[in-house]
ZAVOVEX-13807 format. One line per 10 residues: their letters; for each residue x, z, y negated of N, C-alpha, C. Coordinates in steps of 0.001 Angstrom, whole numbers, plus 500000, padded with zeros to 6 digits. Layout:
// residues N
a	X/Z/Y/X/Z/Y/X/Z/Y; ...
END
This chain:
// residues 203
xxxxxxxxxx	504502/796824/979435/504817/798087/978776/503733/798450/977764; 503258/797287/976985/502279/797568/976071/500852/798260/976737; 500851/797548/977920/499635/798079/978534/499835/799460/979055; 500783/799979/979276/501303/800846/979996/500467/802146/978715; 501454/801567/977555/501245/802983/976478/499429/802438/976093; 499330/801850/976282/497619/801658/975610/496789/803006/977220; 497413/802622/978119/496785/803161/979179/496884/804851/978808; 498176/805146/978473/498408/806626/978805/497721/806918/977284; 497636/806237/976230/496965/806640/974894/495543/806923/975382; 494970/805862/976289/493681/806243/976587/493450/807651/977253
xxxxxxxxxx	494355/807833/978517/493848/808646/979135/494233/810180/978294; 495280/810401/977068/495323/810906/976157/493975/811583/976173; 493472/810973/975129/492130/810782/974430/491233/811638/975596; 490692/810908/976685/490118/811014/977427/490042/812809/978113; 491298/812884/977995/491829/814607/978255/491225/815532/977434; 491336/815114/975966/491385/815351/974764/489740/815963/974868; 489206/814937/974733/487385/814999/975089/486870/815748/976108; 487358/815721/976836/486302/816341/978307/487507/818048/978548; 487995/818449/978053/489224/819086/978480/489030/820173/977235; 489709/819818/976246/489936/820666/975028/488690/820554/974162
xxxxxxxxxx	488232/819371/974274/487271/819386/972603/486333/820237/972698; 485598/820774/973620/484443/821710/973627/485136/823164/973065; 486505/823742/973294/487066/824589/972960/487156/824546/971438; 488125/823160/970810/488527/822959/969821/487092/823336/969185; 485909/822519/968935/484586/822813/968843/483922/824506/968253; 483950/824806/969382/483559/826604/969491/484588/826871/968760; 485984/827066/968652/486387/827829/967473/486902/826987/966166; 486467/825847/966161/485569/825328/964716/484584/826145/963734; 483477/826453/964999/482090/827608/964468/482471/828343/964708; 483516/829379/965770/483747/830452/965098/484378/830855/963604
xxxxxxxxxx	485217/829856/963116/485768/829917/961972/484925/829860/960515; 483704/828859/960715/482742/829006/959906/481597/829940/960073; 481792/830665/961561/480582/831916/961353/481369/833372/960829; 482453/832822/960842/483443/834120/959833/483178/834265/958557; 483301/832514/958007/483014/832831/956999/481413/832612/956032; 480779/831898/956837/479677/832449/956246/478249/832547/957009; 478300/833111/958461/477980/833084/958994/476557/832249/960100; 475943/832498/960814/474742/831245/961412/474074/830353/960717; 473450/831185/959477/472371/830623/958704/473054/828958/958187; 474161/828916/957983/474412/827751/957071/475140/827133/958233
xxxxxxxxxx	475303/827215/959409/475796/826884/959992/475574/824840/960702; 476268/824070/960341/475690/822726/960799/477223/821953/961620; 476046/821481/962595/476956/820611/964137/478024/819597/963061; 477874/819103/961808/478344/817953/961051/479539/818695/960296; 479484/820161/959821/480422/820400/959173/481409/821503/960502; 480553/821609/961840/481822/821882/962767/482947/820986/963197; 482118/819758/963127/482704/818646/963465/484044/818263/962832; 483440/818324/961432/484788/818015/960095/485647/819475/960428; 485559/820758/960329/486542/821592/960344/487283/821132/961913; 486680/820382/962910/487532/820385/964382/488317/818697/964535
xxxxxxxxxx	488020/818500/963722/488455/816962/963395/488116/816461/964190; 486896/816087/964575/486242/815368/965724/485503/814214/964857; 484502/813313/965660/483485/812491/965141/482332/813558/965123; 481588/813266/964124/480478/814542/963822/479575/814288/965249; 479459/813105/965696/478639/813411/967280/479124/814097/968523; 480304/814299/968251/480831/815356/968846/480023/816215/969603; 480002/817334/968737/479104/818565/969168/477710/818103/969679; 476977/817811/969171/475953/817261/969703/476116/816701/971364; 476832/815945/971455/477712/815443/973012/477860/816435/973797; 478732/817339/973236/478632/818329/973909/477978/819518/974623
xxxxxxxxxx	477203/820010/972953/475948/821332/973039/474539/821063/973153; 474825/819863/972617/472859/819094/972381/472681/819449/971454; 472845/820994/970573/472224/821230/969146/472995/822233/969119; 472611/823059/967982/472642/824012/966978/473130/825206/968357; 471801/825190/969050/471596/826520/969557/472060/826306/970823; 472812/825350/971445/473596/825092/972860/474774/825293/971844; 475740/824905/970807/476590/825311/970346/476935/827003/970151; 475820/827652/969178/475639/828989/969474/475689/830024/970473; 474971/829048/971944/475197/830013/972708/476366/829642/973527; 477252/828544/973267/478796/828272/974153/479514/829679/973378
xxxxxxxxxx	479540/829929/971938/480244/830789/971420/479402/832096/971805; 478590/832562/971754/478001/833976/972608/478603/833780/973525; 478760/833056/974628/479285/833037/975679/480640/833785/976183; 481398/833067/974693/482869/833163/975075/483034/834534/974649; 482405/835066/973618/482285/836701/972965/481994/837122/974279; 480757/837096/975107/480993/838179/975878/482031/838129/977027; 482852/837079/977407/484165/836842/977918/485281/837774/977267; 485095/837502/976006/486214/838392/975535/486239/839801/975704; 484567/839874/975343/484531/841745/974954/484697/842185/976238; 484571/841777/977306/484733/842016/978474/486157/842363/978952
xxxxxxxxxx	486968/841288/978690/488200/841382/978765/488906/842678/977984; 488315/842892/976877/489230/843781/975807/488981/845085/976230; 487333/845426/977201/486908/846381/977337/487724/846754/979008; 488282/846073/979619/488986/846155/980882/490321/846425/980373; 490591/845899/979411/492269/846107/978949/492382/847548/978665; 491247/847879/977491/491402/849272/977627/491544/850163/978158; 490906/850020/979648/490758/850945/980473/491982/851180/981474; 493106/850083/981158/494310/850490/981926/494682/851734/981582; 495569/852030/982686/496059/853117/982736/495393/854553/982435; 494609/854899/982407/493314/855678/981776/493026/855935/983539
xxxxxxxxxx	493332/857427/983537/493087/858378/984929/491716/858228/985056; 491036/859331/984465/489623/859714/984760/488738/859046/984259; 487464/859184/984906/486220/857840/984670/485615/858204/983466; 485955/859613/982957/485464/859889/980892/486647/859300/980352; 488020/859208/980534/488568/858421/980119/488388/856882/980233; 488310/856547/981230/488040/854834/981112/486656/854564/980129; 485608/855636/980240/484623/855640/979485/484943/855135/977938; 485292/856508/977320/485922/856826/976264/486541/855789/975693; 487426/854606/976153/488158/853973/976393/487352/852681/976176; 486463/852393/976817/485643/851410/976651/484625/851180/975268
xxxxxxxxxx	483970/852675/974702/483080/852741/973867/483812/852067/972166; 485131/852969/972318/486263/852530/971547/486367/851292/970871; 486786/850548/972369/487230/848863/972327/485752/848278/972032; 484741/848607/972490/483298/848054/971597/483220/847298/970785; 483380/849448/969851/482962/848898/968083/484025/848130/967837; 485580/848713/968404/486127/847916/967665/486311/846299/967817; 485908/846044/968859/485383/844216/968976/484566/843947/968102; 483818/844607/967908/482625/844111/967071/482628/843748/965504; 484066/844866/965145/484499/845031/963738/485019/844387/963557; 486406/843491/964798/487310/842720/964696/486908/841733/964858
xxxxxxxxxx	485833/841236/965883/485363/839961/966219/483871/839600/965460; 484117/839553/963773/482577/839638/963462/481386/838297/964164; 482505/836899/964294/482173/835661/963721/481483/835620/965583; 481956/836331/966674/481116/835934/967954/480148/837677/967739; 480421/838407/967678/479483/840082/967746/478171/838996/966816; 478433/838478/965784/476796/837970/965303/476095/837433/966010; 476680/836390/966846/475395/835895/967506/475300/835980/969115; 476145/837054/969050/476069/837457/970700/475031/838059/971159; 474259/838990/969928/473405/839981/970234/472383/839375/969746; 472097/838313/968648/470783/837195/968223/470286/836167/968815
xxxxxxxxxx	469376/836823/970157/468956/836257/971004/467677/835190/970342; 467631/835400/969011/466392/834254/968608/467629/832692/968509; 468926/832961/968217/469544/831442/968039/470508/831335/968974; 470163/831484/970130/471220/831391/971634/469985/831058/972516; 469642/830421/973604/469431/829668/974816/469681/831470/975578; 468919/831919/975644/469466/833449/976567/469080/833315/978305; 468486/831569/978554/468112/831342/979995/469379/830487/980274; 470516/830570/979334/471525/829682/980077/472373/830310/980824; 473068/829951/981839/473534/830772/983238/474564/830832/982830; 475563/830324/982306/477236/830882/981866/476757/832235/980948
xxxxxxxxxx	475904/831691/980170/475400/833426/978621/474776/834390/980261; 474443/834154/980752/474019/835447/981629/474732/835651/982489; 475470/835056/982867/476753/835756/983640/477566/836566/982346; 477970/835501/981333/478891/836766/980497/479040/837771/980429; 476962/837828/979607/476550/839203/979473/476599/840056/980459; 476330/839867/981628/476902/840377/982671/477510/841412/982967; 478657/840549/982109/480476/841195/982635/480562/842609/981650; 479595/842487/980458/480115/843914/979394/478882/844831/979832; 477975/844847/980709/477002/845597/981264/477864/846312/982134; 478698/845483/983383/479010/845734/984642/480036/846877/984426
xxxxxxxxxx	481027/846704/983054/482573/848143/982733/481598/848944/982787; 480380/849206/981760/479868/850492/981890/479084/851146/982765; 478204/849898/983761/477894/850730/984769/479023/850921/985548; 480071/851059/985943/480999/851075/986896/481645/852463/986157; 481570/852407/985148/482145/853972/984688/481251/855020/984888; 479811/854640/984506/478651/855435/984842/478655/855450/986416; 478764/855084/987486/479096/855692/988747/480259/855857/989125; 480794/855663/988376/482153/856858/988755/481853/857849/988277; 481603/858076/987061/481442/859741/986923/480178/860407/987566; 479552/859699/988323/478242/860305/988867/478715/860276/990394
xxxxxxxxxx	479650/859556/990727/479795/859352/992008/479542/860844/993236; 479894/862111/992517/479506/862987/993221/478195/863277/993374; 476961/862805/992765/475743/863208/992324/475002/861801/992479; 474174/862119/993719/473350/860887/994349/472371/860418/993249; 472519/859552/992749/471703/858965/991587/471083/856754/991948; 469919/857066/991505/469202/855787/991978/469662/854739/990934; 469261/853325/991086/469323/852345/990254/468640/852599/988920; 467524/853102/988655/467229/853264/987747/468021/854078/986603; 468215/855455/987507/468753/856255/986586/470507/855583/986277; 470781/855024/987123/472262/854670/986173/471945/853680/985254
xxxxxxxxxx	471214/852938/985556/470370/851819/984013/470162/852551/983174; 469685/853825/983093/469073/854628/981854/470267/854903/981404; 471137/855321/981947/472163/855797/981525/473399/854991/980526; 473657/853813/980851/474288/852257/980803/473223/851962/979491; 471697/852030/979567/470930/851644/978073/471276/852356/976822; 471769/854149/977398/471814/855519/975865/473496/855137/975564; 474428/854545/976481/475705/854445/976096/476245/853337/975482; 474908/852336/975602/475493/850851/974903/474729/850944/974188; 473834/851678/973929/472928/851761/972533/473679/852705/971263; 474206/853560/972213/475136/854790/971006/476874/853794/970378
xxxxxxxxxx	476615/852645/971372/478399/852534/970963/477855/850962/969741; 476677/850524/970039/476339/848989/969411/475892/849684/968267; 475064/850813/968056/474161/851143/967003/474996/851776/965963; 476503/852374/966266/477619/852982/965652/478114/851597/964841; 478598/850836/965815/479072/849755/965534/479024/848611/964444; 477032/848585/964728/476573/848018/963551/476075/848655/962557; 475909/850237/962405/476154/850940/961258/477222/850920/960278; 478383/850337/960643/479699/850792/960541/479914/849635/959758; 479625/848674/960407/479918/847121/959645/479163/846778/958420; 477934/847918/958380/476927/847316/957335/477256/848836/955719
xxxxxxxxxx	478646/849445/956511/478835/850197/955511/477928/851783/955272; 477552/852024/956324/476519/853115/956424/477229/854303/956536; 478419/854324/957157/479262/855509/956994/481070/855544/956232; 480532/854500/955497/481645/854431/954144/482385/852945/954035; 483441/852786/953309/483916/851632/953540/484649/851313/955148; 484004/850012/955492/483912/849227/956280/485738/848881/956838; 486258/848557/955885/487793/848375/955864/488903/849755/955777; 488296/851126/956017/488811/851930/956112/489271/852239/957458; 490108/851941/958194/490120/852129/959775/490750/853262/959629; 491319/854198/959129/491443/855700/959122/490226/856196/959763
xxxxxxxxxx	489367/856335/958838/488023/856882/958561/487233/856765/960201; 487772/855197/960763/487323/854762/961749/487584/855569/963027; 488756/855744/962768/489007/856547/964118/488757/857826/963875; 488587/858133/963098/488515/859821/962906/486842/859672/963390; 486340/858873/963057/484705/858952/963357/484760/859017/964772; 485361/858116/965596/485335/857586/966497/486119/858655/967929; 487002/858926/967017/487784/860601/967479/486831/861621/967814; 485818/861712/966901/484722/862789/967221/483708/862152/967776; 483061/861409/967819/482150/860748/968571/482444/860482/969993; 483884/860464/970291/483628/860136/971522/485882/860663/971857
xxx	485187/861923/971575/486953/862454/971876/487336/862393/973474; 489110/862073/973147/489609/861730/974234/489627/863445/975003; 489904/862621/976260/489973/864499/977482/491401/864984/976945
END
């Protein structure tokens, strides 16, 4: 019997490690890139907030910047997700649009601790294949809205890229205006939607 519970304690553990801890991990550093974001950021004090052994992370990410980019990763998983949620139920392809630009900023406002280093390609690995599939996935809502609404009007690869570059540039560049306080207080979400109301009004 003793061996029995030593066995299932092990394989416990064992679950524990290869299963959850890379999760537990990543939102360790997300919790400390909330609060004080990359710069101070160290594998030893993710470790202590995830209650792991500080070699942990290291085991896992290799460094700093394989940790960084598991959490870019999962940001663009999410924003992806939040930007598809939106678009339920939403008839027309300026609505699903509309709909998408929305859920953006507001990921970006809500999710400060992954929006930082999702887009700081100097401290993310940007040749790692899970981060480029992610990124991927928040490219792919808007081109897919951008040919739907073009779908009547024969348009090449290029030009829907151009198009997909002026709409994620107008919804990121709002976004991070917004956070840095450029069009008033930051914590005013009134203000937010009313901006956001005119910038990009519903049909």
């Amino acid at each position: 019997m003793h061996n029995l519970l030593m066995t299932t304690k092990k394989m416990t553990k064992q679950n524990y490690h290869h299963g959850d801890l890379a999760a537990s991990l990543i939102q360790a550093a997300v919790s400390l890139l909330r609060e004080n974001g990359p710069a101070s950021l160290s594998l030893r004090e993710v470790a202590r907030v995830a209650g792991v052994s500080h070699g942990a992370p290291a085991h896992h990410f290799g460094d700093k910047v394989g940790l960084l980019t598991a959490v870019a990763t999962e940001g663009h998983d999410l924003l992806a997700v939040a930007l598809r949620k939106s678009q339920v139920e939403k008839v027309s392809a300026m609505s699903r649009l509309v709909a998408a630009g929305k859920a953006y900023v507001k990921f970006a406002i809500d999710q400060p601790a992954y929006f930082t280093v999702m887009f700081q390609f100097d401290l993310i690995n940007c040749d790692d294949p899970e981060f480029i599939r992610a990124g991927f996935l928040t490219k792919q809502v808007l081109e897919d809205c951008v040919r739907e609404m073009d779908r009547d009007v024969p348009a090449n690869k290029k030009q829907i890229q151009s198009k997909v570059i002026s709409l994620w540039s107008q919804v990121h560049g709002f976004a991070t205006l917004w956070k840095m306080g450029s069009f008033g207080n930051p914590a005013d979400r009134e203000l937010l939607e009313s901006l956001l109301s005119e910038m990009m009004p519903d049909e």
